[in-house]
Backbone bond lengths (Angstrom), bond angles and torsions (degrees), N, CA, C in turn:
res aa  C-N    CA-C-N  psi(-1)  N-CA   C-N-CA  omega(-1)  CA-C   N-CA-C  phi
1 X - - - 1.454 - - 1.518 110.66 -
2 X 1.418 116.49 -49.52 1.561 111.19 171.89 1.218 119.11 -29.23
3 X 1.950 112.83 -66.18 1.356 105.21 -175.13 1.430 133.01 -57.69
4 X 1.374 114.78 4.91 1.810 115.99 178.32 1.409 95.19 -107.91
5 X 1.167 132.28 -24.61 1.685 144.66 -162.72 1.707 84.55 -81.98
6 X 1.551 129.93 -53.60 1.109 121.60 -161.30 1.387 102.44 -81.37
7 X 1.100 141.22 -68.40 1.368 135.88 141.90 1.682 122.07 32.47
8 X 1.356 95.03 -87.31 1.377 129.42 -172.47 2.206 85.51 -58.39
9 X 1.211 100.72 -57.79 1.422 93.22 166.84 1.411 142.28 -31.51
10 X 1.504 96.98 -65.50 1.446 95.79 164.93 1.104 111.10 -77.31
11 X 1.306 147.71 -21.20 1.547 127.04 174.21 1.257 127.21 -54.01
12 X 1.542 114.18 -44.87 1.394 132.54 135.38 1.404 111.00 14.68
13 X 1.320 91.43 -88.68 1.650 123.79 -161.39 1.507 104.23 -69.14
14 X 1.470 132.12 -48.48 1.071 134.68 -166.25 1.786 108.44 -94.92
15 X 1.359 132.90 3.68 1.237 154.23 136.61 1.119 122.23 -37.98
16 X 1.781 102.21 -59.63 1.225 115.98 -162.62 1.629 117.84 -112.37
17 X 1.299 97.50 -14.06 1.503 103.32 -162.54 1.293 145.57 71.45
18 X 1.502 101.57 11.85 1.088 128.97 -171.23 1.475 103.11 -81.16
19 X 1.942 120.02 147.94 1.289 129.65 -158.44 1.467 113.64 -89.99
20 X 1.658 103.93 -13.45 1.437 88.70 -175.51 1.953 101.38 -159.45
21 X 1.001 123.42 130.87 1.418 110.60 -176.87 1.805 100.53 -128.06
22 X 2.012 102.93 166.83 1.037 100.17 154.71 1.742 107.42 -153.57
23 X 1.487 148.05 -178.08 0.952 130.31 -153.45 2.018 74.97 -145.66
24 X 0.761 101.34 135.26 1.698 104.72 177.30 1.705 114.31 -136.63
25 X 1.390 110.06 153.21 1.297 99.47 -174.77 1.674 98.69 -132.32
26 X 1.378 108.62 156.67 1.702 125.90 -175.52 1.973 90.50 -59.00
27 X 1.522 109.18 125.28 1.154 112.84 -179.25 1.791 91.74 -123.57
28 X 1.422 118.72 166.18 1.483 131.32 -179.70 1.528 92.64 -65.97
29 X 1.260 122.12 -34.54 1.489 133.33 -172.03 1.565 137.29 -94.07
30 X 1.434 88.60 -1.02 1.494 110.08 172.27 1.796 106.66 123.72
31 X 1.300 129.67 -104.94 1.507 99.31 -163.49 1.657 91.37 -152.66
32 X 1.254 105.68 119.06 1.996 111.79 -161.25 1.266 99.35 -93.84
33 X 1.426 109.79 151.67 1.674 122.98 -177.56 1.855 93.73 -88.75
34 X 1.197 110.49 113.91 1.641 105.06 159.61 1.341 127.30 -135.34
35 X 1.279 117.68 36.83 1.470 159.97 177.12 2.030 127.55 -168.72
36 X 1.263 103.09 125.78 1.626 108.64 -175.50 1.432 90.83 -137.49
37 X 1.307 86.80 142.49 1.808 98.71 146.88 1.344 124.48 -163.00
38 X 1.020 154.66 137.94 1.509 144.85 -108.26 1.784 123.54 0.48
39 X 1.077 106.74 16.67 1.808 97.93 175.46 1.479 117.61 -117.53
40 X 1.053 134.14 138.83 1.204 134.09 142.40 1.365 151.75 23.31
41 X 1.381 86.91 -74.64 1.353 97.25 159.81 1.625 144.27 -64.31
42 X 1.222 110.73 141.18 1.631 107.75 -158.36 1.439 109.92 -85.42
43 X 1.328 127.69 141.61 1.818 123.35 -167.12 1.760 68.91 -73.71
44 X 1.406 84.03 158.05 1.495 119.74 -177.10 1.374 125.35 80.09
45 X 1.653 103.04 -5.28 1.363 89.88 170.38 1.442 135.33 -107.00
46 X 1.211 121.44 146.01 1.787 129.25 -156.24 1.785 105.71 -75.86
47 X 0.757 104.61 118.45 1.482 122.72 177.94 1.845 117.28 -101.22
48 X 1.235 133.26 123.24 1.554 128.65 -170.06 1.849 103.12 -56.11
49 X 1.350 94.13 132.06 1.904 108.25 -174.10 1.421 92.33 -69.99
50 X 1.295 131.63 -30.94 1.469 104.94 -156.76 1.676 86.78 -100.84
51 X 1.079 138.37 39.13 1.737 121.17 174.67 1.439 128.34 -135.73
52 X 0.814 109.37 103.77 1.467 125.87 -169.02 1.517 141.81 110.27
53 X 1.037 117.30 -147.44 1.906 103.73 177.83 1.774 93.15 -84.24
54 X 1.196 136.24 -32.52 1.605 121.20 175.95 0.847 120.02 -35.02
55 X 1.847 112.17 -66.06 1.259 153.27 -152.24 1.509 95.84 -70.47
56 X 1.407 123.73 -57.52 1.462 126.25 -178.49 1.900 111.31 -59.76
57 X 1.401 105.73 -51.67 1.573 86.30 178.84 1.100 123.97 -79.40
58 X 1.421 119.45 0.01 1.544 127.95 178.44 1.717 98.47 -64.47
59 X 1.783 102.67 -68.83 1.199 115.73 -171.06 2.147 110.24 -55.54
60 X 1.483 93.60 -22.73 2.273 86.32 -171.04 1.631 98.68 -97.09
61 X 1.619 109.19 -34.52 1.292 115.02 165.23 2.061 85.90 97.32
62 X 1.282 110.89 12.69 1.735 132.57 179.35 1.432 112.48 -83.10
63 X 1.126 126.62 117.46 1.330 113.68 167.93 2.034 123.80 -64.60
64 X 1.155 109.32 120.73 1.797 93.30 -177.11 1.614 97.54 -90.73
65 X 1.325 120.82 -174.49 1.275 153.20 -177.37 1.576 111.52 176.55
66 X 1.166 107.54 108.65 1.719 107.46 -175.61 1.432 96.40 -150.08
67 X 1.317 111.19 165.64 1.689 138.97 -162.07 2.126 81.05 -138.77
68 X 1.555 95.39 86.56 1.469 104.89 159.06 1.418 138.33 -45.92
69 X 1.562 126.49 120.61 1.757 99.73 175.31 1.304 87.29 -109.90
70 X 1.538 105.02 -175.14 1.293 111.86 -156.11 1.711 105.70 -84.71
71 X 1.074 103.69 150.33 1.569 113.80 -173.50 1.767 103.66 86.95
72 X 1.331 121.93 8.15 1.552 113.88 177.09 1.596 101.66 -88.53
73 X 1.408 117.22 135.78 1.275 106.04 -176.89 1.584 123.73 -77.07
74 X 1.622 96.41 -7.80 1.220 100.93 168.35 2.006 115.93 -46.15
75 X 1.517 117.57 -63.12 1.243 126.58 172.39 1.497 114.45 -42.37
76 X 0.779 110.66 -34.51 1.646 121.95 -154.12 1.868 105.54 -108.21
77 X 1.273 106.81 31.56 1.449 93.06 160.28 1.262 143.62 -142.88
78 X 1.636 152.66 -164.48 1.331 123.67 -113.08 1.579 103.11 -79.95
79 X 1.978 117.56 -11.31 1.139 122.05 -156.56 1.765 98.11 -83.77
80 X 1.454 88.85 -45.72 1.658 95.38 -170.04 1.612 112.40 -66.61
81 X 1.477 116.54 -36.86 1.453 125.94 -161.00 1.684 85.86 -64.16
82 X 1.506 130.76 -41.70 1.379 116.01 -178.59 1.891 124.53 -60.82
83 X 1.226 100.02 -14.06 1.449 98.16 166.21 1.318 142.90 -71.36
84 X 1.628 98.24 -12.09 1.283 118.24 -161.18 0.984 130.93 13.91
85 X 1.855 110.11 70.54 0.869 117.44 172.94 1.961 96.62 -171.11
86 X 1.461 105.60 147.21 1.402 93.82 -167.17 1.207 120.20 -86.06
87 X 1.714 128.01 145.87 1.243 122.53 -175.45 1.409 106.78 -116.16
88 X 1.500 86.75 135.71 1.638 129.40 175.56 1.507 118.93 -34.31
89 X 1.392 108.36 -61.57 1.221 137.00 -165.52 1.630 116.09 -159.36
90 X 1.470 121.93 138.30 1.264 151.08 -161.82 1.310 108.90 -142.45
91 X 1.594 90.37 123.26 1.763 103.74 -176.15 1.634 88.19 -130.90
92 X 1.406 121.27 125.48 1.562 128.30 156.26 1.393 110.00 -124.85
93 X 1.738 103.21 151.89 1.522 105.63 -175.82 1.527 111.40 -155.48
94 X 1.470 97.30 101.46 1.415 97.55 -179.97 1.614 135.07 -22.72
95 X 1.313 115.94 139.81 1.956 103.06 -179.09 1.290 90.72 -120.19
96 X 1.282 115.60 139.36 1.543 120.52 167.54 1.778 119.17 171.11
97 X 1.241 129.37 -152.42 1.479 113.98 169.77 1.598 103.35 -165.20
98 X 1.203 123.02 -140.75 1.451 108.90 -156.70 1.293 101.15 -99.33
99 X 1.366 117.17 29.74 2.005 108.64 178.26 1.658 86.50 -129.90
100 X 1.315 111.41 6.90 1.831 104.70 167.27 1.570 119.52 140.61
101 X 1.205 125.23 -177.08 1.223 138.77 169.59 1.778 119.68 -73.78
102 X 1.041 129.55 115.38 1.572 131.20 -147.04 1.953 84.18 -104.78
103 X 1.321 95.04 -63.40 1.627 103.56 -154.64 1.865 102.39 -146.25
104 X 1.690 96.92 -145.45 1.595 95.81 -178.21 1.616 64.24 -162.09
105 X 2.032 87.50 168.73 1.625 111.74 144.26 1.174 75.10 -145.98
106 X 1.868 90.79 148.40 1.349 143.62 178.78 1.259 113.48 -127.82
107 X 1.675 108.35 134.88 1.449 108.12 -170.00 1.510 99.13 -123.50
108 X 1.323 131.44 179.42 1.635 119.26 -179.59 1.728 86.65 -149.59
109 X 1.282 109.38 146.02 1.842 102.36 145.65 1.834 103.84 -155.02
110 X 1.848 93.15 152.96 1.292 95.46 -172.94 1.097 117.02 -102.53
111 X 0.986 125.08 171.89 1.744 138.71 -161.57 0.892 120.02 -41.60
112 X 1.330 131.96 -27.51 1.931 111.76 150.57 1.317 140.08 -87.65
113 X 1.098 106.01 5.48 1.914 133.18 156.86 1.200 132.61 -67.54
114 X 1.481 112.90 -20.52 1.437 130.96 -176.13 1.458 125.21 52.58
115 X 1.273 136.85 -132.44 1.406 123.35 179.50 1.754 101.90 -128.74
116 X 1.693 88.73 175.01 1.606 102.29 -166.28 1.804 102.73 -69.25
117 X 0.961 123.19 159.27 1.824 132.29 154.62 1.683 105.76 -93.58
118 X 1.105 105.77 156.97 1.280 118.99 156.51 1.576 123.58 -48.39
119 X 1.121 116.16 -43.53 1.457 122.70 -179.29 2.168 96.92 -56.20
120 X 1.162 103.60 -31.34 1.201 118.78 -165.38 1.488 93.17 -60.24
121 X 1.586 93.49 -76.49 1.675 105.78 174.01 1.654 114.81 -21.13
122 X 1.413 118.74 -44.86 1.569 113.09 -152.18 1.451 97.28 -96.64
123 X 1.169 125.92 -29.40 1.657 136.08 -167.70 1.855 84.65 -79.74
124 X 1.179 151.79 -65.14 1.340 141.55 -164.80 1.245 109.38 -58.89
125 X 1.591 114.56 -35.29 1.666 130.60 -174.31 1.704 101.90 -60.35
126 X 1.253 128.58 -57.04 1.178 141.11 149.19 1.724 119.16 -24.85
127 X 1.200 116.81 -48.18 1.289 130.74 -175.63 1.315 110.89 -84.23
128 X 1.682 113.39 -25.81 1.197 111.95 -159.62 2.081 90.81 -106.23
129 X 0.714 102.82 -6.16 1.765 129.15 169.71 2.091 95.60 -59.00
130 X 1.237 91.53 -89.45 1.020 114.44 -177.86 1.980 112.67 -47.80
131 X 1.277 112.29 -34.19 1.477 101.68 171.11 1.665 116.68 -87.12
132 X 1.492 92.41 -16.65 1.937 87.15 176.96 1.883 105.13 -73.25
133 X 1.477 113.32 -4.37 1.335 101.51 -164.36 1.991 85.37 -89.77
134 X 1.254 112.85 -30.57 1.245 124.37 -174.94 1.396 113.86 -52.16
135 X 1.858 98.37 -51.41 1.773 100.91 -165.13 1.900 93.32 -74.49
136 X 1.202 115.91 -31.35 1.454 106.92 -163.13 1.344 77.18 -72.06
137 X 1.320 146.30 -139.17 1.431 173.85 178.96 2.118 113.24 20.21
138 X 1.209 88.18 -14.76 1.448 90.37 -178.11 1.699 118.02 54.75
139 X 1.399 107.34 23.46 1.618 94.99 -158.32 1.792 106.90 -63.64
140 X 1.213 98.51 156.31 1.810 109.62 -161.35 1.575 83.87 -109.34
141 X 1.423 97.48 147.53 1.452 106.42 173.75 1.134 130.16 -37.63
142 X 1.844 134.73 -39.68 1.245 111.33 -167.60 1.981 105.56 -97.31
143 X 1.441 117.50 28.42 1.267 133.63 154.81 1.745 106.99 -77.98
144 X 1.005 138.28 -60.01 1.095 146.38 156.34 1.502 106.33 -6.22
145 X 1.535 106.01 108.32 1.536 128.91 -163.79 2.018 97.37 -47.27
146 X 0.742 95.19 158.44 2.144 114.94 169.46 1.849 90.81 -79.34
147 X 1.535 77.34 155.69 1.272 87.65 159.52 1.384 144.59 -56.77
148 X 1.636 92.55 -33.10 1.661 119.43 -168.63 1.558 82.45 -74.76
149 X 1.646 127.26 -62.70 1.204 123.32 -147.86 1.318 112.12 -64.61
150 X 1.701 117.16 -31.48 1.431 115.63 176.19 1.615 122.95 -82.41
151 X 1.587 114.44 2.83 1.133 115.02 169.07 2.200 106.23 -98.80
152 X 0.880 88.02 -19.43 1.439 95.28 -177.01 1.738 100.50 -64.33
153 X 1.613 101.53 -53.38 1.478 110.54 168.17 1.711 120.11 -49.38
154 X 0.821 83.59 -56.61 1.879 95.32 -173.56 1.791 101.75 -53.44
155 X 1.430 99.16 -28.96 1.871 104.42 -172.71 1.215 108.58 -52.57
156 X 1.821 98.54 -47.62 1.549 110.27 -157.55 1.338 113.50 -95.00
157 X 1.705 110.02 0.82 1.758 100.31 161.64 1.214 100.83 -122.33
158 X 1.360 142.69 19.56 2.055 120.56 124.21 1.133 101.90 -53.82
159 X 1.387 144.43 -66.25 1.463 130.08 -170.61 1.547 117.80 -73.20
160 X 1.016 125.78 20.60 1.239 117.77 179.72 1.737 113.80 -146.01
161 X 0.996 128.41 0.83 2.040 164.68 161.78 1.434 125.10 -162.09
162 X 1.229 116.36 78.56 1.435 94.53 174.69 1.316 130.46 -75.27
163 X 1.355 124.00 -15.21 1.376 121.08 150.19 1.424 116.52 -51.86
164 X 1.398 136.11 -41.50 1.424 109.53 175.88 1.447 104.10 -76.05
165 X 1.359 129.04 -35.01 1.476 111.82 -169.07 1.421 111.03 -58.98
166 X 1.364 115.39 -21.65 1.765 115.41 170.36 1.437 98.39 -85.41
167 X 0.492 132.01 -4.73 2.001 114.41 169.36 1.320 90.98 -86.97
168 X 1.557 121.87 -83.85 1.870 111.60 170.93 1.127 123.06 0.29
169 X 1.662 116.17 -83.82 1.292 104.99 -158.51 1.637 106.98 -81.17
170 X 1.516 134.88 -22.58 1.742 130.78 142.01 1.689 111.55 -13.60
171 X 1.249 109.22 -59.04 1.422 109.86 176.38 1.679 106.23 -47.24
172 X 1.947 94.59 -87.28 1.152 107.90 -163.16 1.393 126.39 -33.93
173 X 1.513 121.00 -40.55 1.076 140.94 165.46 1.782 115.36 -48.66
174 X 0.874 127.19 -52.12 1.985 144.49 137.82 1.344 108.28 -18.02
175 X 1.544 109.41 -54.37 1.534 118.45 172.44 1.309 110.99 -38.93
176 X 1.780 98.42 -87.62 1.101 99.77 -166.90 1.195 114.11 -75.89
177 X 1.226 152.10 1.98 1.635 133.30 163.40 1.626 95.30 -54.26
178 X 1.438 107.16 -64.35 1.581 116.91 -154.39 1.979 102.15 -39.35
């Protein structure tokens, strides 16, 4: 499961351009790192559920996007304080599906990155789609569609949304550069 969780991580990041991501999931103990990529923090470690932009869309089930000032707790929490260094802008987006809220990804960037767009917002929403099916289902790597099968897929939603099939392959494409 990591390797699609990490994945989905850097796509994240390389989507958006964002400096630092992490993918966290609802723990008995508050909210566990089980995806990083440029931050600090170590997967597995428990971070407080109620603090920060995670903690908030976990708890509204809302996606945020905010440009922090200082003293917003958005900036100031347990994910970002490990960067040591202050972030600019914060994009979180609930992961989960219609039996609940699973997790979040959280993205950070610093002051010469500027802030997230909306397009940003909807391409993670997508991503963050795709990891709530992950955290619910646990699927283990060799579940992880074929090639053939995920192009067969991808066939049948250009013809059937092509706005999501351009968010898709936006990602995938993120993928593989990263």
């Amino acid at each position: 499961m990591s390797g699609v969780l990490d994945a989905i991580a850097d796509a994240a990041i390389g989507v958006t351009g964002a400096s630092a991501g992490w993918i966290l999931a609802v723990h008995p103990e508050g909210l566990e790192v089980v995806a990083t990529t440029g931050g600090d923090t170590a997967v597995g470690a428990v971070v407080p559920a109620d603090a920060g932009a995670a903690g908030y869309v976990v708890a509204s089930g809302q996606p945020v996007a905010v440009s922090p000032r200082p003293g917003d707790p958005f900036a100031h929490d347990a994910l970002v304080a490990d960067l040591g260094r202050p972030a600019t802008a914060v994009l979180a987006v609930p992961c989960g599906d219609d039996d609940g809220i699973l997790g979040a990804i959280q993205l950070v960037n610093e002051a010469s990155l500027g802030s997230f767009s909306f397009d940003d917002v909807e391409i993670v929403t997508v991503l963050a789609e795709i990891t709530g099916v992950v955290l619910r289902e646990g699927i283990p790597e060799r579940e992880v569609p074929s090639p053939a099968e995920l192009g067969n897929a991808l066939g049948h939603l250009a013809v059937d949304d092509v706005a999501a099939y351009t968010r898709v392959a936006r990602a995938i494409e993120a993928m593989l550069a990263g």
